[in-house]
N, C-alpha and C positions, 0 to 999 in steps of 0.2 A: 494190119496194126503196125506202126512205126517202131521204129528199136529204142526209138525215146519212151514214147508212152509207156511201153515195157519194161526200161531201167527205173523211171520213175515210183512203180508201185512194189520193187523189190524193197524190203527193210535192208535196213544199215546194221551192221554190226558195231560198228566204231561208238567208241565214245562219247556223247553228246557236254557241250559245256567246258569248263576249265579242266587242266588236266589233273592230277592225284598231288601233285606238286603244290600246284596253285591252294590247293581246295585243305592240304596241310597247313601253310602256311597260313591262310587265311584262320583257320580253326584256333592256333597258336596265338594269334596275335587277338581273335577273339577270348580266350581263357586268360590272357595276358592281361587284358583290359577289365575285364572283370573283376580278377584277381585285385588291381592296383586301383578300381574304381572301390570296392568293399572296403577295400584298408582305411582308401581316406575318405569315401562318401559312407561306407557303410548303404551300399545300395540294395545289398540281399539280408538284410534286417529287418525289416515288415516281411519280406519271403518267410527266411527261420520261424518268425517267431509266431504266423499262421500255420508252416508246416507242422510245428513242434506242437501247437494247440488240435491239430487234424488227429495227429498220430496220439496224444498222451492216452486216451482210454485205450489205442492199442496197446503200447505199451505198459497202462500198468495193467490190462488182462493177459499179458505173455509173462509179465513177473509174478504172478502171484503163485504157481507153484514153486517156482525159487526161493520167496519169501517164507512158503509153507517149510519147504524142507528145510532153509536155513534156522528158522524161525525154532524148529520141532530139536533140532541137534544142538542148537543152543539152549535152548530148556534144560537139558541132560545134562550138560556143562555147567551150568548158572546153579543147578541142582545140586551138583557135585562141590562147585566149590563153594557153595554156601553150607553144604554140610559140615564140611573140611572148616571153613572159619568159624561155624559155633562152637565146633572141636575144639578149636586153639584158644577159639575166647573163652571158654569155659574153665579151659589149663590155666592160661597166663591171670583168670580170674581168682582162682584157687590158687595160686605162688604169689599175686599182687595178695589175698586175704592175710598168708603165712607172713609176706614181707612188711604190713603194714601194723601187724601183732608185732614183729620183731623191734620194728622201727620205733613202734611205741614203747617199747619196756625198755630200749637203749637211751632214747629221750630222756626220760624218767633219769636213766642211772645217771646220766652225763648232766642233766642239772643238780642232782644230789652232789656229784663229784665237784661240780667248780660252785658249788655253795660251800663244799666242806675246804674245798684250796683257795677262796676268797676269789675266786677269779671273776673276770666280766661277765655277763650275760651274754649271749648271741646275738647279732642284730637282725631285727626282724624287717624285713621293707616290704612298702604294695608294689602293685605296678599299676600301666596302665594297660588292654588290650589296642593291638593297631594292626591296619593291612598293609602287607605291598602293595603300591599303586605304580611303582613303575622302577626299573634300574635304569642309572642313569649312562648317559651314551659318550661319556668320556672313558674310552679307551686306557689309557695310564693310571685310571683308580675304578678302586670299587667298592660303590658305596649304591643302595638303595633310595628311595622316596616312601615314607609313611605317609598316612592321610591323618594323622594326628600332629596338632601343632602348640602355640603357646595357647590357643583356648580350651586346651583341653590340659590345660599343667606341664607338657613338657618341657625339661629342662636340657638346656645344653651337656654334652659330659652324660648324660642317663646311660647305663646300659640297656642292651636290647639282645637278646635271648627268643630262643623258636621252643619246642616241646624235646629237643634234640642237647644243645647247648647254646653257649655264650655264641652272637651272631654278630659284633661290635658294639659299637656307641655311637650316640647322638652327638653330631659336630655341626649342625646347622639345623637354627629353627626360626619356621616361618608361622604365621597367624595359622594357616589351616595344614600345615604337614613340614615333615622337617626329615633329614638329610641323614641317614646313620651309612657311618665307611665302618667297611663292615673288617674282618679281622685279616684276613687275606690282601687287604693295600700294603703297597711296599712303604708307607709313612705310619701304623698303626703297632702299636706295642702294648703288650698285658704282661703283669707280673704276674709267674705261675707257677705252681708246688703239684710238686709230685709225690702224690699221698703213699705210696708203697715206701718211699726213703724219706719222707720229709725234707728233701732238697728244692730249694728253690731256685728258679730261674728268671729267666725275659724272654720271652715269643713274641718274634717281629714278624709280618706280614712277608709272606713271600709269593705275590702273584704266576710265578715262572715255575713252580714245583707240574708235579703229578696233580690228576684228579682234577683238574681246572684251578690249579690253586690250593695255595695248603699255610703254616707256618713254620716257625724257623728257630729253631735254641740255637743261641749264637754264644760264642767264648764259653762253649763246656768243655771243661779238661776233659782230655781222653782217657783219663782212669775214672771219669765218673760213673758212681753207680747206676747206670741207665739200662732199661731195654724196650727191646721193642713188642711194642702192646701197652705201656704204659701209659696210664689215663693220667693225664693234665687237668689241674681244676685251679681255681683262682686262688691266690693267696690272700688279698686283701690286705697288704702292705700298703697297696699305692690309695685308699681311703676312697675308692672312686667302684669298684666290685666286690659286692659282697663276696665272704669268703665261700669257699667250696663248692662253685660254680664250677658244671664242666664243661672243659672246652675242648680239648683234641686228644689224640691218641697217636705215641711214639709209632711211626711204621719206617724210619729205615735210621739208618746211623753210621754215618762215613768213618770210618779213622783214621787217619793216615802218618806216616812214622814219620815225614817231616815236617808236620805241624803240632804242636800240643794243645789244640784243640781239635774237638771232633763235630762235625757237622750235622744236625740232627736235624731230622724232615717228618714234622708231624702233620699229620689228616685230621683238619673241625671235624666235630663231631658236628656239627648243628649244619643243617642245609645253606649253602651260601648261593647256591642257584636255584631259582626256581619256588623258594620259599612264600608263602601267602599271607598268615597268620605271624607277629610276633608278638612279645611283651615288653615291655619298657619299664625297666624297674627305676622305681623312683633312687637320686642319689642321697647317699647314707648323711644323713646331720650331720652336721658338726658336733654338737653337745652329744652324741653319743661315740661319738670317737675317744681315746684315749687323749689328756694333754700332752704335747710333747713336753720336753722339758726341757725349759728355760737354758739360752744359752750360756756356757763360762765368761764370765764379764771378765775377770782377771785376767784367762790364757789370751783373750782376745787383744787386751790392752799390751799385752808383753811382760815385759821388764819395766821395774819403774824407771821415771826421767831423771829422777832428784837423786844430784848428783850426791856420790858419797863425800861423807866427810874424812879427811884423810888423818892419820896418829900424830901426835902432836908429840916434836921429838924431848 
């Protein structure tokens, strides 16, 4: 037997085909291709979306004790705090029955009292109910979209109020929804009383505070009787908000000894983000406002023109 025919039917050790090099490269540039063919052809998209129909009965029989237990520990929890809330509903049911006995015998005395001092009546106004449907994506203000517009009565100038407090006013109305900037714009202003001192003020919109926004008493002496906690409600000076409306609560108050005013930063009370539901109260008549009263024709005209006549000597 020959030495060839011999070497011939030894096996090889070596390596057969490209090297480890090669066979990298190659691998790379195929996941590469893939990779950049799915993004823009989406070519493993009928793949997914036969895999994900293969496996879904495996996976929802691998979740279903998951479900069980998460299922079973939420029960106990939904149990608990639904206990816990007929609790409260219960309480705050019982101090609303106490409060609304109160509120009624105080009625009572305070129409008795300004029948006996001749005074006006209160004014009483509807509203209408409306949804947020959308805030608007002007950055520099902040004003909402209702889906209530002129065919449903709205009027320009309406206030608009959440179950919290005052939320602005309607400043633009269109046939099916209309436009309220809400109190928080830096161009919106309410006149407002502070029922613990009967002092009244102006709250301007201050988008730049705390809390995503807040407003602003601007020109209050620094010895005014102020503090913080104090509930703001409408005064209804300016003929546009019924009175005693609430709107915010004093939470901080700068003083500073080289200015003689002091800077005062209150928190709406009424949800300014996030809100669903609001009400639009119709604006107050005319004929039930007070008349003003008629201007001085004299101070207005001056002094008279005719000239004097001078003594005759």
């Amino acid at each position: 037997m020959s030495s060839n025919s011999f070497d011939s039917g030894v096996p090889t050790f070596r390596p057969q085909g490209p090297s480890p090099n090669v066979r990298l490269a190659l691998c790379v540039a195929l996941a590469v291709f893939l990779m950049v063919a799915d993004v823009r052809f989406k070519l493993t998209e009928p793949l997914r979306k036969a895999v994900a129909t293969v496996l879904y009965p495996l996976q929802w029989v691998m979740l279903q004790p998951v479900q069980l237990v998460h299922q079973g520990a939420t029960y106990f929890e939904d149990l608990h705090t639904a206990q816990t809330t007929a609790a409260d509903a219960e309480k705050k049911s019982v101090q609303m029955a106490q409060r609304a006995t109160l509120v009624e015998t105080l009625d009572h005395e305070n129409q008795r009292l300004r029948q006996l001092l001749n005074l006006l009546p209160r004014l009483s106004t509807k509203g209408t109910a409306a949804q947020v449907v959308y805030e608007t994506a002007d950055a520099y203000t902040r004003r909402v979209v209702i889906d209530k517009g002129e065919l449903a009565n709205i009027q320009r100038g309406s206030p608009v109020m959440d179950e919290m407090g005052v939320l602005g006013q309607v400043t633009r109305v269109f046939p099916m929804s209309a436009e309220v900037t809400l109190l928080t714009d830096r161009d919106q202003a309410i006149p407002v009383l502070n029922p613990r001192t009967g002092a009244r003020a102006v709250a301007y919109g201050d988008p730049t505070t705390a809390y995503g926004g807040g407003i602003e008493l601007r020109f209050m002496p620094s010895n005014a009787d102020i503090q913080e906690g104090d509930l703001l409600t409408t005064s209804g000076v300016d003929g546009v908000y019924p009175p005693g409306l609430p709107i915010a609560r004093i939470i901080k108050i700068e003083r500073r000894a080289d200015s003689p005013f002091s800077r005062v930063y209150c928190e709406p009370l009424a949800q300014m983000y996030g809100t669903q539901f609001v009400m639009v109260i119709d604006p107050l008549p005319e004929d039930a406002l007070p008349p003003r009263p008629a201007p001085d024709v004299k101070k207005q005209e001056g002094p008279s023109s005719t000239p004097r006549k001078g003594k005759r000597g």
